[in-house]
C-alpha positions, 0 to 999 in steps of 0.5 A: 864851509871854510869856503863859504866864509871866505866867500862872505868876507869876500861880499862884506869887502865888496859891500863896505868898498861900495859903501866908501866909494859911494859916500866919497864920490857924494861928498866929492860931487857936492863940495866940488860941482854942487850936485850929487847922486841921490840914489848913493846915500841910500845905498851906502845904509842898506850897505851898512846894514847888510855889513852890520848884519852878514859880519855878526854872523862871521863875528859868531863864528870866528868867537869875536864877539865881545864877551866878559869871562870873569865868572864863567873862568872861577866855574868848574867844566860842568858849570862852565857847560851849563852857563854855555847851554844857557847863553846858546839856549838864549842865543836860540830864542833871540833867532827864533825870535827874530826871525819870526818877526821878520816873517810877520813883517815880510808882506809889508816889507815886501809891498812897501818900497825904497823912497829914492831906488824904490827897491822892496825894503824886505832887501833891507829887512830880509836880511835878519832872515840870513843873519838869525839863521846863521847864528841861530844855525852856529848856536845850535850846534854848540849847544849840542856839543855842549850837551854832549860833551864834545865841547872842548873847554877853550870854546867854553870860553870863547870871548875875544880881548877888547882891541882898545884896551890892551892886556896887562900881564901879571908880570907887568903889574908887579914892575910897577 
């Protein structure tokens, strides 16, 4: 499995140096010699759409999504459980949600086609078929091992920092 993520790191790389080289090289060929390359533009926002789309399902599972901890710490191990089986179950409606709108949208996506590479917008669009999979797939599993208490109690609280404001210890608040 560990393989498999490594794999799609590797893609979402690949996928924003295209899309930085691609948006570069534009502006480079428009400022310099006055031209540019049409099909670029639109090929550097579905890029950014697969990145967006393929790292919420590595931000699911490396539990980097950004999440606020502050009731669910003051909990006991059951309450803490129970508000874990409510988010996943939520977590799976949205997918489930998803996905099925994505399907009642594929004839169309798949019929109507780019303005500029006039590729099928369902390689835009069916992405979310991968994406709600993938994190509908991760929730299930951690719903299960909630409900069966296989769940350990640092992935009940399984949130990441914010990178922008850094932590404050506890002795650092007394200094000042």
């Amino acid at each position: 499995m560990n393989r498999a993520f490594q794999a799609i790191e590797t893609l979402l790389a690949l996928l924003l140096v295209g899309m930085v080289v691609m948006v570069f090289g534009n502006v480079v060929l428009r400022y310099v010699f006055n031209s540019g390359i049409t099909v670029s533009e639109e090929l550097s926002r579905i890029f950014f759409v697969w990145i967006t789309f393929i790292g919420a399902v590595v931000a699911m599972r490396d539990g980097s999504h950004l999440g606020m901890d502050t009731f669910v710490r003051a909990l006991t191990r059951r309450g803490k459980i129970a508000c874990c089986v409510l988010s996943q179950g939520l977590i799976l409606i949205c997918c489930a949600m998803l996905l099925r709108g994505t399907w009642l949208q594929h004839e169309v996506n798949a019929s109507t086609l780019a303005p500029v590479t006039e590729i099928p917008m369902i390689w835009v669009h069916g992405v979310v078929y991968l994406s709600a999979s993938g994190i509908g797939l991760h929730a299930l599993v951690k719903l299960w091992r909630a409900v069966t208490g296989q769940i350990s109690d640092s992935e009940l609280l399984e949130i990441s920092e914010s990178e922008e404001i850094p932590p404050v210890h506890i002795a650092e608040r007394v200094d000042r």
